[in-house]
GULOPA-370488 format. One record per residue: y, x, z of N, C-alpha, C in turn; residue number from 0; residue in one letter. Coordinates in nm, 4 decimals, m for minus. Layout:
GULOPA-370488
ATOM        nc2        nc1        nc3       cac2       cac1       cac3        cc2        cc1        cc3   num   residuo
ATOM          Y          X          Z          Y          X          Z          Y          X          Z   NUM         A
...
***
This chain:
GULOPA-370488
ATOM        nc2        nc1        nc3       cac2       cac1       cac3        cc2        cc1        cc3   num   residuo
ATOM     8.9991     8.7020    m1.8744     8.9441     8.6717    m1.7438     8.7919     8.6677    m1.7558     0         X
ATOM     8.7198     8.7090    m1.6163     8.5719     8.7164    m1.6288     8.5000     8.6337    m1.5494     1         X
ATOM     8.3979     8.5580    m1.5263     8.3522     8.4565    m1.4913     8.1587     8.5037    m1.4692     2         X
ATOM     8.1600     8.5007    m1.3020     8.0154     8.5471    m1.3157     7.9237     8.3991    m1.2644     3         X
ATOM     7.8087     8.4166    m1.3514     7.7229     8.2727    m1.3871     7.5784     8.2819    m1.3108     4         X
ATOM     7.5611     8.2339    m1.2378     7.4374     8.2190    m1.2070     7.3479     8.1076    m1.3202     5         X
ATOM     7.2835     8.0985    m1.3927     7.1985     7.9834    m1.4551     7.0873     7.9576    m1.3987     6         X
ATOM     7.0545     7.7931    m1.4139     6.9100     7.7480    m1.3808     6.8940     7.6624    m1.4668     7         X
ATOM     6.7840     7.7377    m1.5479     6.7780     7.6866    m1.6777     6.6268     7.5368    m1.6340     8         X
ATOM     6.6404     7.4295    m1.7180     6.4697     7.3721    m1.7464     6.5447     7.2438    m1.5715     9         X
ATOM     6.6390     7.2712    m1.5316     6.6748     7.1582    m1.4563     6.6842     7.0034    m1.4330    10         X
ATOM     6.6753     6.9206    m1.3939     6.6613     6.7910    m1.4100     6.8076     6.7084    m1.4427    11         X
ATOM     6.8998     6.7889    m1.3992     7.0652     6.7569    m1.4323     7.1381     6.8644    m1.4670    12         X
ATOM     7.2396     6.7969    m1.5326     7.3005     6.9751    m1.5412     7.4499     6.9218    m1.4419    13         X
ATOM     7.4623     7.0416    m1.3520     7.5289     7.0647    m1.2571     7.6085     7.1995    m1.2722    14         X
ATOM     7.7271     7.1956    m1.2241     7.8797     7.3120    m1.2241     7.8899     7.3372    m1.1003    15         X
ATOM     7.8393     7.4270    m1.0052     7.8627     7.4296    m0.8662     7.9858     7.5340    m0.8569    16         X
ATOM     8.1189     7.5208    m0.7917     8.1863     7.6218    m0.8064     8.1965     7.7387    m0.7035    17         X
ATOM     8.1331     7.8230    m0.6471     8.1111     7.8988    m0.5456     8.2322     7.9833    m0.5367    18         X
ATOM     8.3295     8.0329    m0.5968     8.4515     8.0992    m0.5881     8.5670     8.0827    m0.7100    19         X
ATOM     8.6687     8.1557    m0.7320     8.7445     8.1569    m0.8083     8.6898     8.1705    m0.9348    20         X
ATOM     8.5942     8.3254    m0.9543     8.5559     8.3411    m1.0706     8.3545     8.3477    m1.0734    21         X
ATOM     8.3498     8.2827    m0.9841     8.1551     8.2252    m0.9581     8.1362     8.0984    m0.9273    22         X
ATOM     7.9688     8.1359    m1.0788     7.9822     7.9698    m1.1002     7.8403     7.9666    m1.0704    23         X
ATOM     7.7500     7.8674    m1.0169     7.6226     7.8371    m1.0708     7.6193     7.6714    m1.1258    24         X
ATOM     7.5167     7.7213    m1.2021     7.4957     7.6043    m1.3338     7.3676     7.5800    m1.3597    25         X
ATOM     7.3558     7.4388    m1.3347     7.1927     7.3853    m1.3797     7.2054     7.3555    m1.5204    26         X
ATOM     7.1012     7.3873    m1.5791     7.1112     7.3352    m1.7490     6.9587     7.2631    m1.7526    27         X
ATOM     6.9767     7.1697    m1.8584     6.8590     7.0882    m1.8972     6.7804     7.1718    m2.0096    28         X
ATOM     6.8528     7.2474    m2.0282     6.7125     7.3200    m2.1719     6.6616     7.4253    m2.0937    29         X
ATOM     6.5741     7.4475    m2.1942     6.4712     7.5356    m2.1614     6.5077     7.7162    m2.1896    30         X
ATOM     6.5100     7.8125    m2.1304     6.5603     7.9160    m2.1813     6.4645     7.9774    m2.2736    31         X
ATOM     6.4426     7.9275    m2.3820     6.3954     7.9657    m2.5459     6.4450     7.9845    m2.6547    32         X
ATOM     6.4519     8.0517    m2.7511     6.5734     8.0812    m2.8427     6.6876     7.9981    m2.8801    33         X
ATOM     6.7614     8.0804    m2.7355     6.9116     8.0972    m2.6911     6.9212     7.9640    m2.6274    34         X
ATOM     6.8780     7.8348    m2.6570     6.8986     7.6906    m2.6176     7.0184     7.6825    m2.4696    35         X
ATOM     6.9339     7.7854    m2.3662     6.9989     7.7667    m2.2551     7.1528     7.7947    m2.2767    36         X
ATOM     7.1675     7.9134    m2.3760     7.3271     7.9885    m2.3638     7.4029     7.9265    m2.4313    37         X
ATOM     7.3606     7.8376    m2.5459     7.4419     7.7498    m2.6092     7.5009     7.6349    m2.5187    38         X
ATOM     7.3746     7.5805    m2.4437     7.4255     7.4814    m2.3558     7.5194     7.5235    m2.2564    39         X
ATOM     7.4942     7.6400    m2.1899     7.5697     7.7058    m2.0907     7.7394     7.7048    m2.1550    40         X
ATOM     7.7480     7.7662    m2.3071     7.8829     7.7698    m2.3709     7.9560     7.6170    m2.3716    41         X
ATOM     7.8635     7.5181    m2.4133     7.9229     7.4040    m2.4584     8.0173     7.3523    m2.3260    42         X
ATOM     7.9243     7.3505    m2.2038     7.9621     7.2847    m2.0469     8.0629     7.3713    m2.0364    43         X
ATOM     8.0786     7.5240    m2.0161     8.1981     7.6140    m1.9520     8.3529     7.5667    m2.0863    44         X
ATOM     8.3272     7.5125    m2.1811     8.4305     7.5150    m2.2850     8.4566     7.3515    m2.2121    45         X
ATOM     8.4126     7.2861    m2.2457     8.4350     7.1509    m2.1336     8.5138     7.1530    m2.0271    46         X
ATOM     8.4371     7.2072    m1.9298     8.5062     7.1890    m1.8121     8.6057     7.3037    m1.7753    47         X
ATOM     8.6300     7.3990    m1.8125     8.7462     7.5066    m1.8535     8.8760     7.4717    m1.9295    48         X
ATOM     8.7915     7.3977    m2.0540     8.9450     7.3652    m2.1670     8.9893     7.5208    m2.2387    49         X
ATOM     8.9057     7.6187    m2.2420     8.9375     7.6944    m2.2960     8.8234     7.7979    m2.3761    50         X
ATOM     8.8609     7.8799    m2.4368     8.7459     7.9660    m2.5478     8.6478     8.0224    m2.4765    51         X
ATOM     8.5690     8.0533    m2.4816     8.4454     8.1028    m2.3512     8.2811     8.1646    m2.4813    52         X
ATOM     8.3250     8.2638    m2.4552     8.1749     8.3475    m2.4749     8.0961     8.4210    m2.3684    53         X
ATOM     8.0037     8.4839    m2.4166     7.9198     8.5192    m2.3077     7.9409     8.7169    m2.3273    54         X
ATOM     7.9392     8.7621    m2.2207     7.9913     8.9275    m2.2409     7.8691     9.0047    m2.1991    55         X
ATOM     7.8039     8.9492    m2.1267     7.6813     9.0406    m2.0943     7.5642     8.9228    m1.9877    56         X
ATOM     7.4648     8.9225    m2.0460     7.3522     8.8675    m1.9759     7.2715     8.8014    m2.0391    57         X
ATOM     7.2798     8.8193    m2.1640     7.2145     8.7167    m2.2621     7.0778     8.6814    m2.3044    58         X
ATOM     6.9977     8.7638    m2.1990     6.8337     8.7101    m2.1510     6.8264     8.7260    m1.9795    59         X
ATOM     6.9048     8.7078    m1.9561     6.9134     8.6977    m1.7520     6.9982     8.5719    m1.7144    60         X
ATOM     6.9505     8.5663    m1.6059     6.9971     8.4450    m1.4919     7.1264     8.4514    m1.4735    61         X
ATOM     7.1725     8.5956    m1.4524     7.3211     8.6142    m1.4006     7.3926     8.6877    m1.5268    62         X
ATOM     7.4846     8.6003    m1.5610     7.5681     8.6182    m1.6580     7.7463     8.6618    m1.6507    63         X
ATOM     7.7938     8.7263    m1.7278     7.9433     8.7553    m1.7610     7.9864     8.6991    m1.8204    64         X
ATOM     8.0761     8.5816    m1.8441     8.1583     8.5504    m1.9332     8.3048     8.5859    m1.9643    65         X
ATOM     8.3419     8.5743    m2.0528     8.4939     8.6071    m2.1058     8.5604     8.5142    m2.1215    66         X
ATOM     8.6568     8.4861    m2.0791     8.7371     8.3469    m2.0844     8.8543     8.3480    m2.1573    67         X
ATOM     8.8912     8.3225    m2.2847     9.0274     8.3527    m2.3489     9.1491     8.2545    m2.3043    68         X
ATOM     9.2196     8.3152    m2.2520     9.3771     8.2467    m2.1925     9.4390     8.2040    m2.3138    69         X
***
């Protein structure tokens, strides 16, 4: 399954807004500097998912692909 991400990285909270089935936007507290933001982005989607979660395409952009393993 694929999961498209809006990020806002350098935020004051980090926030999961769920805009559809498979769209998400996400405030993160780090800063987008080597990788910081995408790690954080992985840690929250494995959290609140409960399941394996990498990133498939976007990995210096705002709007991201993830892969979600069932």
């Amino acid at each position: 399954m694929q999961i498209k991400i809006k990020v806002k990285p350098n935020s004051k909270k980090q926030e999961i807004t769920k805009i559809s089935e498979t769209e998400y936007q996400i405030s993160l507290k780090s800063p987008p500097e080597n990788n910081k933001a995408n790690i954080e982005l992985i840690k929250i989607m494995k959290k609140h998912l409960k399941k394996e979660v990498k990133i498939k395409s976007g990995l210096k952009s705002k709007n991201k692909i993830l892969e979600v393993k069932c």
